[in-house]
C-alpha positions in Angstrom: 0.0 0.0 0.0 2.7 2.6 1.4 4.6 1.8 -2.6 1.2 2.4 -4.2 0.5 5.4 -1.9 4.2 6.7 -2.7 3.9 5.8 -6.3 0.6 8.3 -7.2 1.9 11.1 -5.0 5.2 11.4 -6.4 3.7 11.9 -9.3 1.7 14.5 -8.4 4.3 15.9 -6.5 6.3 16.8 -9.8 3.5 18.8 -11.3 4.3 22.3 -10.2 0.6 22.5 -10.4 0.4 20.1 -6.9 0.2 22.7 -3.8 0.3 19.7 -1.5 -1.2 16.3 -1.0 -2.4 14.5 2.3 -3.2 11.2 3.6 -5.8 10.1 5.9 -5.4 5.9 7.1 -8.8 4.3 8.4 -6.5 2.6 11.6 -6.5 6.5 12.5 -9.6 6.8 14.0 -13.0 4.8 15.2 -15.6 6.7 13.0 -16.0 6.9 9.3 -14.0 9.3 8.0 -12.2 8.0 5.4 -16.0 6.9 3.6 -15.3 3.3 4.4 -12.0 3.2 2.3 -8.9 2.1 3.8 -6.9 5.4 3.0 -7.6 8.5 1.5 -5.4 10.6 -1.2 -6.5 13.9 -0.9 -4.3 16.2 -3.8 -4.9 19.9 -3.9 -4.0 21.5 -7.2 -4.1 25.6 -8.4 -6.3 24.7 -11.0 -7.4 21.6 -13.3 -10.4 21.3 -15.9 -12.9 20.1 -13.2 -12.5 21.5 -9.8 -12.9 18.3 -7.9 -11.8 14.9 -9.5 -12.2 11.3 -7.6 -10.5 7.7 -8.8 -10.9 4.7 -6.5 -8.2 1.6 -6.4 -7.6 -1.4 -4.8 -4.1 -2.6 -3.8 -3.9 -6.2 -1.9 -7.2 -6.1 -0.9 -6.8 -2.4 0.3 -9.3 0.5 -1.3 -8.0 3.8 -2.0 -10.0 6.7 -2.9 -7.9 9.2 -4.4 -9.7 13.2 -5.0 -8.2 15.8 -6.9 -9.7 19.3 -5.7 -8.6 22.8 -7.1 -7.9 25.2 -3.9 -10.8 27.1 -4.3 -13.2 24.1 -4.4 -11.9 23.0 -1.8 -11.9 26.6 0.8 -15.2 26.4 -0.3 -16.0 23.4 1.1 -14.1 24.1 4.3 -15.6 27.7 4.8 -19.8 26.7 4.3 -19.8 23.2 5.0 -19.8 22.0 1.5 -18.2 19.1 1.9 -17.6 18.4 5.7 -15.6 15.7 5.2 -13.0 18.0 3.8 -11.9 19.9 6.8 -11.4 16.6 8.9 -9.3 15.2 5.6 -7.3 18.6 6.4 -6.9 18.2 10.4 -6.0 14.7 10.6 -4.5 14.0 7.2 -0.4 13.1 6.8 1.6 15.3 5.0 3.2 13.4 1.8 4.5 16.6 0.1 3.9 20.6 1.0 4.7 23.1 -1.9 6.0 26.2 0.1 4.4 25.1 3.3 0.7 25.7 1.6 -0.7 22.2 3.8 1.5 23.4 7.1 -0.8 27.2 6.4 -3.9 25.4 6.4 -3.5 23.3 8.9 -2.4 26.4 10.9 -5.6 28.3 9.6 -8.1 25.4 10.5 -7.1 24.8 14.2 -7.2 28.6 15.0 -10.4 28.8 13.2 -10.3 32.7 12.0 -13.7 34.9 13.5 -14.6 36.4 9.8 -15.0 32.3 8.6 -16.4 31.9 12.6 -19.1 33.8 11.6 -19.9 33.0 8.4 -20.3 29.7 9.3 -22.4 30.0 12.8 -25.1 32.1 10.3 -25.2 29.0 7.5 -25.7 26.7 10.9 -28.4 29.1 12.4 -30.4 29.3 9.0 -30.8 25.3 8.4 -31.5 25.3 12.0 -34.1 27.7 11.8 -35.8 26.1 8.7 -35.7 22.6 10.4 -37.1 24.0 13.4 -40.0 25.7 12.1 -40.8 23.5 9.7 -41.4 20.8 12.4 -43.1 23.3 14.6 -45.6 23.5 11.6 -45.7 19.9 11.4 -46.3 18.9 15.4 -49.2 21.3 14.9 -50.9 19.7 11.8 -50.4 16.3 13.8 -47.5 15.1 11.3 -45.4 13.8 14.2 -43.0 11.4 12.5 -42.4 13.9 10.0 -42.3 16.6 12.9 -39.4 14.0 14.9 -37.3 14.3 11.9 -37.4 17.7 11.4 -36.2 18.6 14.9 -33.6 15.9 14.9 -32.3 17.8 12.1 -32.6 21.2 13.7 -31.0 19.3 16.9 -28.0 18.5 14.8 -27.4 21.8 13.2 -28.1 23.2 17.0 -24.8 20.9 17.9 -22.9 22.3 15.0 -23.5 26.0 15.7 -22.3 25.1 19.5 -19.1 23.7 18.1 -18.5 26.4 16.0 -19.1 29.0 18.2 -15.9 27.5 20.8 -13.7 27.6 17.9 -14.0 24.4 16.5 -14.6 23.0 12.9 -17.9 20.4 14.0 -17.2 16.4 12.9 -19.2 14.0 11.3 -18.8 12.3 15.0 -20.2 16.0 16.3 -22.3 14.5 19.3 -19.0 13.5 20.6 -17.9 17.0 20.5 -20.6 18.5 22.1 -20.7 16.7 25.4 -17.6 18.3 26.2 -18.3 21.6 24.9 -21.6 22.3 24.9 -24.0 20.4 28.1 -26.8 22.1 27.7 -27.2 21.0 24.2 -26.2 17.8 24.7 -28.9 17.0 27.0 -31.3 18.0 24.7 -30.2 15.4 22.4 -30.2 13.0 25.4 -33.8 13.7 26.1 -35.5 13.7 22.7 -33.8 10.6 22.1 -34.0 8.7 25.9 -37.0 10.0 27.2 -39.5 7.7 28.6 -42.8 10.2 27.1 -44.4 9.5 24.1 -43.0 10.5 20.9 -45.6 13.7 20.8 -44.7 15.0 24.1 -40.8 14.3 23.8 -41.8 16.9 20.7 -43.6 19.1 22.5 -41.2 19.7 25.0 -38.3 19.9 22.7 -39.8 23.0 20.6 -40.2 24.7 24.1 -36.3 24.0 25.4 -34.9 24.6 22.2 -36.8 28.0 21.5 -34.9 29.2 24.5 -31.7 27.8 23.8 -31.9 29.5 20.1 -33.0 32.7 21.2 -30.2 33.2 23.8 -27.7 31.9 20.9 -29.2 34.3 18.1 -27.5 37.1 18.2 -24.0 35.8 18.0 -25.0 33.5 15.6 -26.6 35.9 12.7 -23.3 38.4 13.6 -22.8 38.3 9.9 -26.3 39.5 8.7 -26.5 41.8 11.2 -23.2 43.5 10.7 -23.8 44.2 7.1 -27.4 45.6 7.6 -25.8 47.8 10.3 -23.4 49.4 7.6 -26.1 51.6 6.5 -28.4 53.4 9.1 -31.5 52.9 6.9 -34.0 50.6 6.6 -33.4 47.4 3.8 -36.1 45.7 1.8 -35.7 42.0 1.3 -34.7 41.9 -2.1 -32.2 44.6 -1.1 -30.7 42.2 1.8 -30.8 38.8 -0.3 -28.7 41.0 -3.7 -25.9 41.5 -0.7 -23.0 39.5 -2.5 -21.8 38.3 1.4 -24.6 35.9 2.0 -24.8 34.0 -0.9 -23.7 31.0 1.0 -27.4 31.2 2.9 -29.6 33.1 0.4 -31.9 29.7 1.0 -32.0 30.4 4.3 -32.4 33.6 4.1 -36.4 34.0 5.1 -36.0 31.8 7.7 -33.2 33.8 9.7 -35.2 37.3 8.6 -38.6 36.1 10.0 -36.9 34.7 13.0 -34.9 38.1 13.9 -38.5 40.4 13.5 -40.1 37.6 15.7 -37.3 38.2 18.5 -37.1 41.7 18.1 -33.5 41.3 16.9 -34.5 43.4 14.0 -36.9 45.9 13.5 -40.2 46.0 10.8 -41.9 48.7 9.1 -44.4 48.7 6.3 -43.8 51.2 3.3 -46.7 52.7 1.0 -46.2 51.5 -2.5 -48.0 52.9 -5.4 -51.1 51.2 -4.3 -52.6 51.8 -1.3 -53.3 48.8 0.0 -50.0 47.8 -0.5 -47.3 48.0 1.6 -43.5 46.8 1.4 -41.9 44.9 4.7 -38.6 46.8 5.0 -35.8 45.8 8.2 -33.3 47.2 10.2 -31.6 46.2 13.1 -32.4 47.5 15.9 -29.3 48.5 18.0 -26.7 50.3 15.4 -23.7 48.4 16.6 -21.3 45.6 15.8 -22.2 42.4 17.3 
C-alpha cells in the first residue's frame, strides 16, 4: 500500500501544479472518515479542468480513494460546510508533500479557526436550524409527528454544529461526541429527545419549548454576519435589497428563515412602506441597535 501510496503522490508531487497532497489511514480513527475506504489521497492543485476529480483503487485487498480538488473548491468546502468531510481530511491527514508550506498554512488556519469564517459559518448553521425548526413546529401542529421528529432531529444536529463552531472548533461527522464536552446544555437536549420515557408527541412538544430558549439566547451571535452588514447603512433594507448583498450567498436559501426569525425576537426591526397602491405596503428591516455584534 505505502509503494502504491508513494507511487501516485510522487507523481503529483512533480506537477508544479500540486500545492500539497495529504493522507488520511482508516486505523486512524474509530468513525467513518475515510467513507469506508482504507486510505484517502487527498491532492490539492491551483487549477485543473474540473474542480474536484475522484478515482478509486484497490491494492492487496486495500481500497484507496484518491480526489483531486482545485484550492478554491476545496476553501469552499471548508468555509460553508460543503463538503464536511473536507476539513477533517485537512486536520487529521499526513503530509506526503507541502509546496512552500501551503498544507503546514492550512492546517495552521483550521485549528485557530479565523472569527470572519467563525461567523460566516455559525449564520449557515443558524439558518438550516431555523428552517428545520419551524418546519417541524408546523408539522407537530398539523399532527404530522414522524415527519415533525425528523425535522427537529435535524434542527438538533445543526443546533450541535453551531455550539461547536461557536468555541472555535470545525464540527465532525462524530459532532455528538464533541458537544458533550463543549456544549452540556445541548447535549442534554439530544439526550432527552432521544431517551425520554414520554411518548414520541410530548418528547416533541417539550423539545420545541427547550430549544426556543436555547436558540433565542444563541441568536444574536449566531446571525453576527447579517447583522453586521445591515448595520453598515443606518437605513431601513427591503428583502430583495438584503438577499442581492454579494456576502450571504452561502445562505440566500435560508435567508427567510433567519429574517422572519430576527422580527419575531425583536432582533430586528419591521416597518411597512406605502407602494403605489394603497393597499399595498413593502416589509422593509433594520436592526435594531446600530452596533457591531
Amino acid at each position: 500500500m505505502e509503494n502504491f501510496q508513494r507511487m501516485i503522490y510522487q507523481e503529483h508531487a512533480s506537477n508544479p501544479n500540486t500545492l500539497g497532497i495529504l493522507i488520511v489511514e482508516k486505523t486512524q480513527f474509530d468513525h467513518p472518515i475515510t467513507d469506508s475506504f482504507d486510505s484517502i489521497l487527498l491532492i490539492i492543485v491551483e487549477k485543473q479542468e474540473v474542480d474536484w476529480f475522484v478515482k478509486h483503487y484497490e491494492v492487496n485487498d486495500q481500497t484507496v480513494a484518491m480526489h483531486i480538488v482545485t484550492k478554491s473548491i476545496l476553501m469552499d468546502w471548508i468555509d460553508t460546510s460543503g463538503y464536511r468531510r473536507a476539513a477533517e481530511w485537512v486536520i487529521y491527514g499526513r503530509k506526503a508533500y507541502d509546496r512552500n508550506e501551503f498544507i503546514k498554512g492550512l492546517k495552521d488556519e483550521l485549528q485557530s479557526f479565523p472569527e470572519d469564517k467563525r461567523t460566516l459559518r455559525k449564520i449557515i448553521d443558524f439558518g438550516k436550524l431555523l428552517k428545520n425548526f419551524s418546519e417541524g413546529k408546523a408539522l407537530y401542529e398539523a399532527k404530522e409527528v414522524m415527519d415533525s421528529y425528523s425535522k427537529i432531529l435535524n434542527a438538533l444536529h445543526y443546533l450541535a454544529r453551531l455550539s461547536v463552531v461557536d468555541q472555535g472548533y470545525y464540527p465532525e461527522v462524530t459532532v455528538w461526541n464533541q458537544v458533550k464536552s463543549i456544549d452540556l446544555e445541548v447535549y442534554k437536549l439530544y439526550e432527552k429527545l432521544m431517551d425520554s420515557t414520554e411518548n414520541l408527541e410530548k418528547r416533541i412538544e417539550l423539545m420545541l419549548i427547550a430549544m426556543d430558549f436555547v436558540m433565542l439566547n444563541k441568536a444574536e451571535s449566531a446571525s453576527a454576519h447579517l447583522l453586521n452588514l445591515l448595520s453598515k447603512e443606518d437605513d431601513y433594507w427591503s428583502y430583495a435589497s438584503i438577499k442581492a448583498l454579494p456576502e450571504i450567498e452561502h445562505y440566500t436559501l435560508d435567508l427567510h428563515a433567519i429574517v422572519s426569525y430576527l422580527e419575531e425576537k425583536d432582533i430586528i426591526d419591521m416597518k411597512l412602506v406605502p407602494t403605489k397602491n394603497p393597499d399595498v405596503f413593502q416589509r422593509m428591516y433594520k436592526v435594531k441597535e446600530i452596533e457591531e455584534v
